[in-house]
Kinemage of the C-alpha trace (Angstrom):
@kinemage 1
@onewidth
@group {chain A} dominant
@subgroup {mainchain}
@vectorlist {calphas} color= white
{ca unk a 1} P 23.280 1.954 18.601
{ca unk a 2} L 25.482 4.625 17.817
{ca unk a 3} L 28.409 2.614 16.728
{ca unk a 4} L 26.146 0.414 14.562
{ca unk a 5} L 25.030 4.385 12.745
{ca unk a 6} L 28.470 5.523 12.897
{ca unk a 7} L 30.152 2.610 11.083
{ca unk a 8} L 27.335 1.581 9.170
{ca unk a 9} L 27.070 -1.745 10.184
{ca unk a 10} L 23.401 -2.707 9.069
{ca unk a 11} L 22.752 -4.442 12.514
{ca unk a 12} L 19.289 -5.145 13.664
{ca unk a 13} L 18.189 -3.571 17.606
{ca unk a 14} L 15.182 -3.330 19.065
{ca unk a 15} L 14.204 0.756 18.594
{ca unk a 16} L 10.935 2.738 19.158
{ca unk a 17} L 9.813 3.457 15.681
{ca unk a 18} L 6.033 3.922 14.363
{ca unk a 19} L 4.128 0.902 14.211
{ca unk a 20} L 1.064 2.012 12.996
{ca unk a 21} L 0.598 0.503 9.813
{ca unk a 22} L 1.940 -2.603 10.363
{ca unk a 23} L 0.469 -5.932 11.743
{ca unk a 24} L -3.419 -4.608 11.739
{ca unk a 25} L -1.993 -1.544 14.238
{ca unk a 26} L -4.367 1.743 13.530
{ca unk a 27} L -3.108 3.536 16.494
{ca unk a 28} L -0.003 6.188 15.699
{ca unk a 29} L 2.162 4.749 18.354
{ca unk a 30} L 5.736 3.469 18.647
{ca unk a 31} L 6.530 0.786 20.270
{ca unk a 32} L 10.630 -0.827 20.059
{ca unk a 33} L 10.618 -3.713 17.240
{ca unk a 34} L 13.538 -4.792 15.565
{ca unk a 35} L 15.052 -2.400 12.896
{ca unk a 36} L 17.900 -2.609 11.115
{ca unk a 37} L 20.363 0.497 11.871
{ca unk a 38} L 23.146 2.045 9.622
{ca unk a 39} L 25.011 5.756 8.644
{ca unk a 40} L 21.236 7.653 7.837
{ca unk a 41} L 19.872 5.871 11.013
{ca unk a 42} L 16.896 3.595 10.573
{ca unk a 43} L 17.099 1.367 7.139
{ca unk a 44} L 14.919 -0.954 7.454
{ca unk a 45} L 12.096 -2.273 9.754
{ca unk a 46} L 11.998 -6.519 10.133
{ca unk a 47} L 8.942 -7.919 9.426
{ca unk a 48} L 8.174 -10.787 11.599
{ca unk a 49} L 6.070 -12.975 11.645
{ca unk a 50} L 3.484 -13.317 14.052
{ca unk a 51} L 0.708 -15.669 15.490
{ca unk a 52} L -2.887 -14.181 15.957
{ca unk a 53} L -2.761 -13.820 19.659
{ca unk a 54} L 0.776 -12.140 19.191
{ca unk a 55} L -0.869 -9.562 16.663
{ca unk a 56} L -3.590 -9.197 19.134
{ca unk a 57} L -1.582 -7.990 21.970
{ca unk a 58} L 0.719 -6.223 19.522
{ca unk a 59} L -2.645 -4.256 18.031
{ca unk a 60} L -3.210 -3.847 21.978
{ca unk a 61} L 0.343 -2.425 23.104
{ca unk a 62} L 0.285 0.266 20.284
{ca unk a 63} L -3.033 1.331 21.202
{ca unk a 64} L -2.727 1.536 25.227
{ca unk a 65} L 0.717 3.495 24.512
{ca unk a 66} L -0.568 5.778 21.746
{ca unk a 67} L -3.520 6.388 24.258
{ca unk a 68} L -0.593 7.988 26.836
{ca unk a 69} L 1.090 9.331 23.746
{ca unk a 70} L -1.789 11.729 22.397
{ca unk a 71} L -1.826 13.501 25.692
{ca unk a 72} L 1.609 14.400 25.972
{ca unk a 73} L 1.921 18.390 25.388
{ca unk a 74} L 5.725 17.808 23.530
């Protein structure tokens, strides 16, 4: 990760960013989804495509994590 920031490579790696937003997701969680790295960090998010089940249990993941995520005192 850090060499990809560093030398600006543009490479893609699975990192936690917000998901809410995207794919029918109303919760303000993060889950790790491919993103596309370089020298001011994140660049880009990729945009898959997915299959109704796989949006389901996306929708589903953000949710159950943003459920542990609104109770931590940070």
């Amino acid at each position: 990760l850090v060499e990809s920031i560093m030398k600006n490579l543009h490479k893609v790696h699975p990192v936690s960013t917000l998901v809410q937003g995207m794919h029918g997701v109303k919760a303000r969680g993060f889950l790790s989804i491919p993103c596309v790295l370089g020298n001011s960090g994140l660049t880009d998010v990729i945009h898959m495509t997915l299959k109704p089940d796989e949006e389901k249990q996306l929708v589903k993941s953000a949710e159950t994590l943003w459920g542990v995520q609104k109770e931590l005192t940070l």
